[in-house]
C-alpha positions as a printed NumPy array, in Angstrom:
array([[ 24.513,  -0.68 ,   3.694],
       [ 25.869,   0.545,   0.183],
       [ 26.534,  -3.229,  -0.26 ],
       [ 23.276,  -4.638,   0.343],
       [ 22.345,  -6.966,  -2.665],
       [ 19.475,  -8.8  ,  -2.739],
       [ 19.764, -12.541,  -3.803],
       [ 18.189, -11.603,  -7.029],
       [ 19.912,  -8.794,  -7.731],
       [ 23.773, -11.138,  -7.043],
       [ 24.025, -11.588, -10.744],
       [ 23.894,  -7.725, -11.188],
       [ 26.678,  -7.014,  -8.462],
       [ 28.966,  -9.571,  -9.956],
       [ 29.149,  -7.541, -13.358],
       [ 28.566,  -4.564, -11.988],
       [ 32.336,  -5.508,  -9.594],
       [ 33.649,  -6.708, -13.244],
       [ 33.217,  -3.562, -14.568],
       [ 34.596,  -1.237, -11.403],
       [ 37.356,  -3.567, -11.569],
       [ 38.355,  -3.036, -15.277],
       [ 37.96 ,   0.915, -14.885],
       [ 40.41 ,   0.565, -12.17 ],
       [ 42.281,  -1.07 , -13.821],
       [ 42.424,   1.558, -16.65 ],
       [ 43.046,   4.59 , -14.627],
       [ 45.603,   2.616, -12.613],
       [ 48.026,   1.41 , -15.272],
       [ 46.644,   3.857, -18.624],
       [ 45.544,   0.645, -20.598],
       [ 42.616,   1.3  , -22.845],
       [ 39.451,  -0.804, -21.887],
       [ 36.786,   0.921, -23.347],
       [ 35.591,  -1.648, -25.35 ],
       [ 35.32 ,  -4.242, -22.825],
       [ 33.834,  -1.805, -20.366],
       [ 30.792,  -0.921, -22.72 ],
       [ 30.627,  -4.515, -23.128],
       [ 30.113,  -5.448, -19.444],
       [ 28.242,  -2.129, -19.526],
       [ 25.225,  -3.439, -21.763],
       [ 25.043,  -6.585, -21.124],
       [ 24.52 ,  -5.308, -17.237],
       [ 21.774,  -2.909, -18.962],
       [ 20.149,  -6.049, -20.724],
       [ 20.367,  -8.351, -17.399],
       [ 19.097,  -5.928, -15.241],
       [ 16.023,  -5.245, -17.611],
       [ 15.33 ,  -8.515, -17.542],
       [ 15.544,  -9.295, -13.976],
       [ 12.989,  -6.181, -12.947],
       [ 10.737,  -7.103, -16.168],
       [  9.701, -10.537, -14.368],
       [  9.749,  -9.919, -10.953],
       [  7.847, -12.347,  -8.39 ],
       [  5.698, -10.894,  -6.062],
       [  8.22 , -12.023,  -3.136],
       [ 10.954, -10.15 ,  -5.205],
       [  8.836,  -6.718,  -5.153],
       [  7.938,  -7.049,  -1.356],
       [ 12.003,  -7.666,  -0.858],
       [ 12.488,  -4.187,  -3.068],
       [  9.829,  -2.609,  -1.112],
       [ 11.496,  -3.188,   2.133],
       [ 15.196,  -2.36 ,   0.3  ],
       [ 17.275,  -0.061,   3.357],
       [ 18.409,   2.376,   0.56 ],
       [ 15.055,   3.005,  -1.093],
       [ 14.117,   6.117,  -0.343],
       [ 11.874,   7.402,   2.912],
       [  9.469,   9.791,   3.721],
       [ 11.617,  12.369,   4.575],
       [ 13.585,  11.88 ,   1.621],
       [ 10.089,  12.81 ,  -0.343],
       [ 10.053,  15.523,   1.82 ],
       [ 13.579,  16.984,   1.64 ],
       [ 13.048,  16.973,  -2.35 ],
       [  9.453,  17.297,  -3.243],
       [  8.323,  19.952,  -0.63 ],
       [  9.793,  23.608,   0.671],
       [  9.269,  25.611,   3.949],
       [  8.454,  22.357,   5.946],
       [  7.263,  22.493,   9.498],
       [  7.103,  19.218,  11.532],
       [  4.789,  19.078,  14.43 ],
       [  5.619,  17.075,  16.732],
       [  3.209,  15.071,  19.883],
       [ -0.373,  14.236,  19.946],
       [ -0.854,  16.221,  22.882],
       [ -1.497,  13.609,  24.859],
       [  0.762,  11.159,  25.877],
       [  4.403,  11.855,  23.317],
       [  5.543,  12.113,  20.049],
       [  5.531,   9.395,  18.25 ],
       [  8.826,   9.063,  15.805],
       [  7.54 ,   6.328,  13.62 ],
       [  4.968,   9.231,  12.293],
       [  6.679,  12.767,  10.756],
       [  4.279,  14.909,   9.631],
       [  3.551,  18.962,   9.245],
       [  2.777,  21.989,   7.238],
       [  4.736,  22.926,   4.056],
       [  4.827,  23.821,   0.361],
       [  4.307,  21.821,  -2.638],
       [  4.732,  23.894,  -6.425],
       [  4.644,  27.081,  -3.634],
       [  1.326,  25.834,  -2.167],
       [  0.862,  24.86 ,   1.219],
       [ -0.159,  21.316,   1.971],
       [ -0.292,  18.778,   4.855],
       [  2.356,  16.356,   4.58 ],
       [  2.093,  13.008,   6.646],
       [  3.754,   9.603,   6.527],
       [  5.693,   6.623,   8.292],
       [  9.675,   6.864,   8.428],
       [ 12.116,   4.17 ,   8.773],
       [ 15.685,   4.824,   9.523],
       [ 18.827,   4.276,   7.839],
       [ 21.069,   2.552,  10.45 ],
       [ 20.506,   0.535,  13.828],
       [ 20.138,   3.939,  15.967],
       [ 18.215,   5.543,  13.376],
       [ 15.909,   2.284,  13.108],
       [ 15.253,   1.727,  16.76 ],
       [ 14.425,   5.638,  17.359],
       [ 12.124,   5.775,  14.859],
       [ 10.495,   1.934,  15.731],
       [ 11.607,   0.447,  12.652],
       [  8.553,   2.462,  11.06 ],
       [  6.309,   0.298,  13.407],
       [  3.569,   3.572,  14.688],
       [  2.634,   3.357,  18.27 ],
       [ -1.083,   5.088,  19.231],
       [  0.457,   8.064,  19.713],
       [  1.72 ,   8.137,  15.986],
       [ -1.746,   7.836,  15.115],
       [ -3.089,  10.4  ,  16.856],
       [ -0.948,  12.482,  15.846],
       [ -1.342,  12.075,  12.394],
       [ -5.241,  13.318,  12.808],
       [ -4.171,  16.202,  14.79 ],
       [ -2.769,  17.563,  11.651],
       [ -5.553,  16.387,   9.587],
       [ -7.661,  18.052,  11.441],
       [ -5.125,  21.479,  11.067],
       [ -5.433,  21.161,   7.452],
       [ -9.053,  20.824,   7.154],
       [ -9.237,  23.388,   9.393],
       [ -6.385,  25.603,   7.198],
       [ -8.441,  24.286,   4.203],
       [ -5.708,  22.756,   2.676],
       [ -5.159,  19.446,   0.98 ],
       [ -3.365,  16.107,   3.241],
       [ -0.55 ,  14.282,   1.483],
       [  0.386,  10.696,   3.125],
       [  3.269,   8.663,   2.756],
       [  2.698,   4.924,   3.514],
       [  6.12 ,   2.631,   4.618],
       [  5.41 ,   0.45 ,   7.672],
       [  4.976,  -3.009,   8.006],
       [  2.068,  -2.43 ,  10.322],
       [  1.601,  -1.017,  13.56 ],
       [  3.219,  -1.631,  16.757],
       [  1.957,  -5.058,  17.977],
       [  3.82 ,  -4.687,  21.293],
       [  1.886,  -4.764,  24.928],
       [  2.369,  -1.122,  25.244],
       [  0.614,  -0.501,  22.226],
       [ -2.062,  -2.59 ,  23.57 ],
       [ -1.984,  -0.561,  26.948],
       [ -2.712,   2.61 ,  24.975],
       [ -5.147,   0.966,  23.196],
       [ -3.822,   0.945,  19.088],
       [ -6.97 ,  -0.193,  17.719],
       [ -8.981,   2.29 ,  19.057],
       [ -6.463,   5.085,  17.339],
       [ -6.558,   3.366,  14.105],
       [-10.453,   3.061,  14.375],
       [-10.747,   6.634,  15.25 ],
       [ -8.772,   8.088,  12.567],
       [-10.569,   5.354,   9.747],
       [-13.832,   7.065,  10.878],
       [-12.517,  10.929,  11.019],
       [-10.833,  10.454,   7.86 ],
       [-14.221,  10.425,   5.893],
       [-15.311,  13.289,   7.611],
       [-12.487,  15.625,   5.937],
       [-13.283,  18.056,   3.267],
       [-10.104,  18.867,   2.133],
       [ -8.226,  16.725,  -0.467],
       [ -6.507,  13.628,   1.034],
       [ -3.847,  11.874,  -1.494],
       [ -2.085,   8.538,  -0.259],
       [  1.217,   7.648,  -1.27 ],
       [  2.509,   3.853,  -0.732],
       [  6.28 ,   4.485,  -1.353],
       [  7.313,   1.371,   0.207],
       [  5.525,  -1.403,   2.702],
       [  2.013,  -1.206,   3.1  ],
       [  1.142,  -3.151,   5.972],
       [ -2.275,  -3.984,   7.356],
       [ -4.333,  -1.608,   9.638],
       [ -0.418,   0.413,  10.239],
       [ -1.008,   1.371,   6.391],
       [ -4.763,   2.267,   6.628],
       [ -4.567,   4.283,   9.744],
       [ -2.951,   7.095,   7.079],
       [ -4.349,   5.411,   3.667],
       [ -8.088,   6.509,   3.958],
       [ -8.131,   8.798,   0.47 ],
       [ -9.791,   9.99 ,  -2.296],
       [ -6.471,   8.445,  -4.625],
       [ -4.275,   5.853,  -3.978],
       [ -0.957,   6.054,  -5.269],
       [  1.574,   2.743,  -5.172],
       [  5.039,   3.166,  -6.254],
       [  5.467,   0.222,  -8.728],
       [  7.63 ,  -2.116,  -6.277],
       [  5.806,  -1.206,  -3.563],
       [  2.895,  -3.349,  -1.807],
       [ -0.027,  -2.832,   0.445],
       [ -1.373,  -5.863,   1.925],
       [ -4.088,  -7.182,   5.213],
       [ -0.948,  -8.903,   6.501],
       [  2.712,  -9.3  ,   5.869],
       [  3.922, -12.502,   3.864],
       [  5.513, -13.614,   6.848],
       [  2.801, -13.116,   9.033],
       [  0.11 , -14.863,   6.74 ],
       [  2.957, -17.779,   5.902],
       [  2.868, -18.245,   9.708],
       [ -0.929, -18.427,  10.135],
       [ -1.809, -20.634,   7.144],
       [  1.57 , -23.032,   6.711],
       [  2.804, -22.446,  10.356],
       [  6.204, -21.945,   8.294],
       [  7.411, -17.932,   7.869],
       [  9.226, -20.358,   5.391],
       [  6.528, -19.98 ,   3.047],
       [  6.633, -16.194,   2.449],
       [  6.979, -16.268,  -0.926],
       [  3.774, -18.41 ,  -1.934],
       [  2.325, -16.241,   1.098],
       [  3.036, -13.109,  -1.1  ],
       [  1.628, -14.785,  -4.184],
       [ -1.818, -15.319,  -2.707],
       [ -2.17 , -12.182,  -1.146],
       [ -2.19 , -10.248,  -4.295],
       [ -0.348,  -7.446,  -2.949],
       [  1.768,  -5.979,  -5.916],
       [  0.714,  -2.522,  -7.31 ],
       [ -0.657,  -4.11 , -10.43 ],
       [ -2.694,  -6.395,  -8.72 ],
       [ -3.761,  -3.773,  -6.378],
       [ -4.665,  -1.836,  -9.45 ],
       [ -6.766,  -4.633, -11.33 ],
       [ -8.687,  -4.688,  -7.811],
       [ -9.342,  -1.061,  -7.745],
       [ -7.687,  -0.406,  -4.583],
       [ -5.196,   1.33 ,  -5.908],
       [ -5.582,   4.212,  -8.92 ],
       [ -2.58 ,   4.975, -10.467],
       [  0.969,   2.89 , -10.574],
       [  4.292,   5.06 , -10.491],
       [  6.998,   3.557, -12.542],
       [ 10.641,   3.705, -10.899],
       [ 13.586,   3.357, -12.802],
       [ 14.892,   0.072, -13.775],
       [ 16.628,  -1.354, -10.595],
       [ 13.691,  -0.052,  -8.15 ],
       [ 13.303,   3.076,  -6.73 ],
       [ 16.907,   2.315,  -4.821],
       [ 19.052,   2.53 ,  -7.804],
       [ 18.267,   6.211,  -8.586],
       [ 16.334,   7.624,  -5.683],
       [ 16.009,  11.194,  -6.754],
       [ 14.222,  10.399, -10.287],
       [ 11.798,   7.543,  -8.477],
       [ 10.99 ,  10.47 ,  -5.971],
       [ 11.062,  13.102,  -9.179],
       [  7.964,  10.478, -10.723],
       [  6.073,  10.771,  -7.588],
       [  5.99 ,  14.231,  -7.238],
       [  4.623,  14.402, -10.85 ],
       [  1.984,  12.148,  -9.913],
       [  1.056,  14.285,  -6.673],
       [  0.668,  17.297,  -8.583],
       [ -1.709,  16.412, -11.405],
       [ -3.972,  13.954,  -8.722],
       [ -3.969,  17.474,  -6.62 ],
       [ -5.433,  19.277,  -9.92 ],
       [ -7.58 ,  17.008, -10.209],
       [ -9.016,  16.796,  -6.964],
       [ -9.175,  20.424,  -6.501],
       [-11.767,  20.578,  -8.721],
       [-14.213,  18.938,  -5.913],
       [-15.75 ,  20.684,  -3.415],
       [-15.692,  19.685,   0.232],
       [-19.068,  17.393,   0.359],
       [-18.015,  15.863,  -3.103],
       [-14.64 ,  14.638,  -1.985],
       [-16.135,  12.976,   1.209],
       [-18.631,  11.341,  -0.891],
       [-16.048,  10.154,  -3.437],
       [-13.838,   9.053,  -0.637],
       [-16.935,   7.342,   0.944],
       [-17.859,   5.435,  -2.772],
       [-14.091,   4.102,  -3.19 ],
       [-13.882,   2.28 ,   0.489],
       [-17.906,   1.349,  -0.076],
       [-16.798,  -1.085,  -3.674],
       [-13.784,  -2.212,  -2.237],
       [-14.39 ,  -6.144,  -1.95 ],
       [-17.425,  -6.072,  -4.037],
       [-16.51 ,  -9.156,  -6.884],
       [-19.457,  -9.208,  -9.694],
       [-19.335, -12.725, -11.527],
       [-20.802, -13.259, -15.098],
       [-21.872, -17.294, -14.712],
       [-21.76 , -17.656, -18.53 ],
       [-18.481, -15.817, -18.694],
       [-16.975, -18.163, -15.924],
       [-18.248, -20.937, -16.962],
       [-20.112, -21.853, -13.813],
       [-22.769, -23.232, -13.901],
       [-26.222, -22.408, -11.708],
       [-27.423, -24.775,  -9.8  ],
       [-30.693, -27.136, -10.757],
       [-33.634, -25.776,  -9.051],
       [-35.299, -28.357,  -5.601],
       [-37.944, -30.298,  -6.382],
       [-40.348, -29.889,  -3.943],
       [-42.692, -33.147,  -2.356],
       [-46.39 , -32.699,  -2.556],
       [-47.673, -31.307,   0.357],
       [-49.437, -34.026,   2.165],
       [-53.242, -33.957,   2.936],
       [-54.5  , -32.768,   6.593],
       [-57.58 , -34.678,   7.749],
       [-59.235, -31.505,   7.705],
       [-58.773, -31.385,   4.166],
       [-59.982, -34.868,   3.322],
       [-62.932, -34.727,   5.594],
       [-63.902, -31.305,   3.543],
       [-63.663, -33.7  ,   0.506],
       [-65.51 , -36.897,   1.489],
       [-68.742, -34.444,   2.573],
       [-68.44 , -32.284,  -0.842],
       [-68.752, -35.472,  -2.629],
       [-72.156, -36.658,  -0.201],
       [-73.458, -33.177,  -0.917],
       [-73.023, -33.307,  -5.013],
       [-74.571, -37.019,  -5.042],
       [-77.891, -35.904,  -2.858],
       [-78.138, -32.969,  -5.551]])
């Protein structure tokens, strides 16, 4: 896993095995290298800057799903102290795909929630790949509900691809889970702040996403469907991912030019991979002051704000004259034609004028 390199990125791990080689070299046989190490050095700097400063949209959903980028428990283990995971919805299990529980952020307590991948095959297949069953769900409004109760603000982390599409999430009826916690999520009167840290996938994303700010992570995305999944709908080809990814308009900027999103969080240069602890360092800074912020709102003002923010979403106001379009000519209409009642009223207003 240490070696994955994506096929963008091969350029970078070809220098980057120049370089380790040379500095082997050195400390091997005592020959000074220096120079050509710095060399290597910055023109991997340059390359690399380059790369990340023109990425496709296919290239940031690749980073986004990158094993060593950073999870939600990673956020956890750095961002957050005295954290208590809750486990179950109390009604059928717990639910691995979902972590979520009380703790302390700055030394005040908040609800932390989000989706967790894992790190190797066993990790990945207890925790569902980061696929939520129901039961994930379900449990994610329990706590809600504990912190609105508490009075204290809900912090989600969004990673999944979506929710489990398997028969025995049908069985326990995942729609009705993700439904139920869209709805219950405006009801809250606490602070809700949504994270996407890495995949953002369809209803899977918004069953935790319904907030009063959306954060993205700057290689992250947040999408109706995956590329793959829209590539196979509309080309019948999971081939055509990549132009999938283009029209979807998924990318945090794009996500913030739609409004969706309200604040982009840089990483470093490399994606959020290449140094995990200041990418997760940038986030936390970005928690705290949105917090501030919304603690200034009182419990009917943040569900109406949350309310207004879903309520524009998809709303697209077009200036004709800007655009360039042009309105369309207005219908001439026929006549209306005569009714014999009509001409019979004539014909004896005419006898009656010429007797006068």
């Amino acid at each position: 896993m240490n070696n994955f390199v994506l096929d963008f990125e091969k350029p970078l791990a070809e220098l980057q095995q120049k370089i380790d080689e040379l500095q082997s070299l050195s400390s091997g046989n005592k020959i000074d290298v220096s120079g050509e190490i710095q060399s290597l050095t910055e023109r991997l700097n340059e390359m690399r800057e380059k790369i990340h400063s023109a990425l496709t949209p296919w290239q940031r959903v690749q980073l986004a799903r990158h094993p060593q980028r950073p999870h939600t428990l990673d956020f956890i283990e750095q961002l957050f102290t005295e954290f208590l995971e809750l486990s179950g919805d109390r009604r059928f299990k717990d639910d691995k795909a979902v972590v979520g529980g009380f703790a302390k952020l700055n030394g005040s307590p908040v609800v932390v929630i989000g989706t967790q991948k894992g790190r190797d095959m066993r990790e990945n297949m207890m925790r569902n790949f980061g696929w939520p069953n129901p039961e994930g769900y379900r449990k994610a409004m329990r706590l809600m509900r504990l912190a609105d109760r508490a009075g204290v603000p809900i912090i989600t982390f969004i990673d999944t691809p979506g929710a489990f599409p398997g028969i025995t999430s049908e069985e326990r009826h995942i729609a009705e889970a993700i439904a139920v916690n869209l709805r219950d999520m405006f009801s809250l009167k606490v602070p809700v702040l949504c994270v996407i840290i890495g995949e953002g996938g369809s209803g899977g994303a918004l069953g935790i996403g319904v907030g009063n700010r959306m954060l993205a992570m700057e290689n992250a995305y947040y999408s109706v469907i995956t590329p793959e999944g829209c590539a196979a709908i509309l080309w019948k080809d999971r081939a055509f991912a990549p132009q999938a990814a283009e029209a979807l308009s998924l990318t945090a900027r794009k996500l913030l030019e739609l409004k969706v999103a309200d604040e982009i969080i840089l990483e470093p240069v490399g994606g959020a991979h290449s140094d995990p602890e200041k990418a997760i360092a940038e986030v936390g800074k970005a928690i705290a002051a949105n917090l501030k912020l919304l603690a200034k709102l009182d419990g009917e003002e943040l569900k109406r704000q949350r309310y207004e923010k879903f309520r524009v979403m998809g709303t697209l106001l077009i200036d004709p004259a800007a655009s360039g379009i042009k309105p369309a000519p207005a219908k001439k209409t026929a006549p209306a034609k005569k009714s014999a009642s009509d001409k019979s009223a004539k014909k004896t207003a005419a006898k009656t004028s010429g007797t006068k």
